[in-house]
Structures are given as structure tokens and as C-alpha cells.
Phi, psi and omega in degrees: 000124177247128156286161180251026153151146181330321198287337185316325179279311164324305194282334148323298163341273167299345156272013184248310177288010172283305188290339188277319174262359196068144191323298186313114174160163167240078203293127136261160187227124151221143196255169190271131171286167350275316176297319177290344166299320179299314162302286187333273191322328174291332172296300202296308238266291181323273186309356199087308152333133197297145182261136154211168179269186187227113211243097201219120177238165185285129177264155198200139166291109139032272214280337219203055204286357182272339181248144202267143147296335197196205161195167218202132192261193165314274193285036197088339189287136159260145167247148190223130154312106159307299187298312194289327162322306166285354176262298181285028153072017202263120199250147181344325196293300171338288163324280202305303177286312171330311161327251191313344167301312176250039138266338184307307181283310195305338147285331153287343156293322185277338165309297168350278210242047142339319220275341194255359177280138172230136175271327176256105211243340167330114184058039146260120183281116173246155170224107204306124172243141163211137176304011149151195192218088187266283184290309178093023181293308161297302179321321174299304158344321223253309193273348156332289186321280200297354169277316188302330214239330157135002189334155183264302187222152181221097197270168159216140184230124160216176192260025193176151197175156174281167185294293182330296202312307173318303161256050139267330188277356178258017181256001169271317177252150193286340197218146179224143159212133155235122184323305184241102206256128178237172170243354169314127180201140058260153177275118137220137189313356184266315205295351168291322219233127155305292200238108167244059186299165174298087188289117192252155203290357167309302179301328207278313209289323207284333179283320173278347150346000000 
């Protein structure tokens, strides 16, 4: 399965969770910038629903910043890959600056896309979006966070992810839907979309307009 670019996937999505979830809930949709916004906005529109982000970065390995150790919420918290922690040797000091190094950015983000921040998440069904998943580091982070904040219920949607993640990920969000659950490996989330360009925080602001 190739998507022909994110909004293709968003509006899949969203046509999928239309049969999947049912009338009932008082639904939001927010996507993980940057990329996961895009999807998110096609989502919400299909479903009706207000669109805001969920602003959760990645901790990357030193040597590998594309494979993540961790994740890191809104409020500071980390969450950590044990097993990748103990193969590369990464001692607290190490965590803790990476750690503030992308609380750092999450804070320049939430100025950034202010227009897309909700505060209130109380008796509310959210639904997490990203333009896909490999480790599921942030999404735990994301849904932790929003259980932590009162969410009523914290669903995740994407349009693609290995088949592991998908189910690790259902022991954290009350609902998982991947459009496309794969067994595929080595995994990464561009081999899916014929066109996976860079998404710049301009597009980001303009889509939460």
C-alpha cells in the first residue's frame, strides 16, 4: 500500500474512522506536528470535528537521531525505550540534555501554532493523528499525556505502522486504528507515500487558521 501524498491519507482515515467510530462521542482530532497535521486536518474535515495539535517530540539516539530512545510530552515528562537505552550505553546525564534540548523546541512550537493548542481535554474523545508510526514513542508520550489531562477517551489513527507497534500501542490508547498494519522491515514511514516532502511550520500555521 502507497499513499500518493498525506492529504490522500488524511481523507482515507477519515473515511475509515467515519464507519469505525460511530455518532456518539465528543470527538477532537489532533495531529503531531508537522507532518501528522496534515493528515489530521483531512481527518477532522471528513469527520466534522475541531483539528488542534498534540505537541510531543522525539528523543534520537546521539550517533542516530532518527531512531528514538524516548519521548518527551507538553509537561516534561519522559518516557524511555529501555532496551534501546541499555544498547546504546545512554547515561541520565545524557537523557536529561537531550530532554531539555526538545522541551526546548516544544516550546517554541506551542508559539508557533498557539492557534492549534486546547487546553481542555476533559470528557473529551481525542484522536491522536500522525502520518504514521514506527517505534510509537511519541504517540505513548501523546496519549499518556492526554489521559493525564482527563481526556474521556484517547484513540489513535494513522495511516500506517508495523503490525508490533500497532499492537503495543493498544496497551496505551483505549482505541488503535492503522489504516495499513504492515510486517514490513527494516520499517520507515516515507516508504509508504509516494510524495513524503518536508512539511514547514508555515503550512502548519495556515492549516490551523
Amino acid at each position: 500500500m502507497i499513499f500518493d501524498n498525506r492529504e490522500t491519507a488524511g481523507r482515507l482515515l477519515g473515511e475509515w474512522l467515519k464507519e469505525k467510530l460511530g455518532k456518539e462521542g465528543n470527538y477532537i482530532v489532533l495531529g503531531i506536528p508537522r507532518g501528522g497535521v496534515v493528515v489530521a486536518k483531512e481527518t477532522a474535515e471528513i469527520l466534522g470535528v475541531p483539528l488542534g495539535v498534540l505537541i510531543v517530540r522525539k528523543l534520537g539516539v546521539p550517533e542516530n537521531p532518527e531512531l528514538a530512545f524516548g519521548a518527551i510530552d507538553p509537561d516534561g515528562n519522559i518516557y524511555l525505550d529501555k532496551s534501546t537505552v541499555e544498547y546504546f550505553g545512554l547515561t541520565p546525564q545524557v537523557i536529561q540534555k537531550i530532554a531539555q534540548e526538545e522541551l526546548k523546541k516544544i516550546r517554541e512550537r506551542e508559539k508557533k501554532f498557539e492557534r492549534g493548542l486546547i487546553k481542555d481535554f476533559k470528557d473529551k474523545d481525542v484522536i491522536v493523528v500522525d502520518d504514521g508510526v514506527a517505534t510509537g514513542m511519541t504517540i505513548e508520550a501523546g496519549v499518556e499525556y492526554l489521559k493525564r489531562k482527563g481526556a474521556k477517551r484517547v484513540i489513535v489513527a494513522v495511516p500506517v505502522c508495523p503490525k508490533e507497534t500497532e499492537e503495543k500501542l493498544k496497551r496505551y490508547a483505549n482505541e488503535v486504528y492503522c489504516y495499513y498494519s504492515t510486517t514490513t522491515s527494516p520499517f520507515a514511514v516515507g516508504m509508504f507515500y509516494r510524495d513524503f516532502r518536508q512539511v514547514e511550520d508555515e503550512e502548519v500555521q495556515n492549516l490551523l487558521q
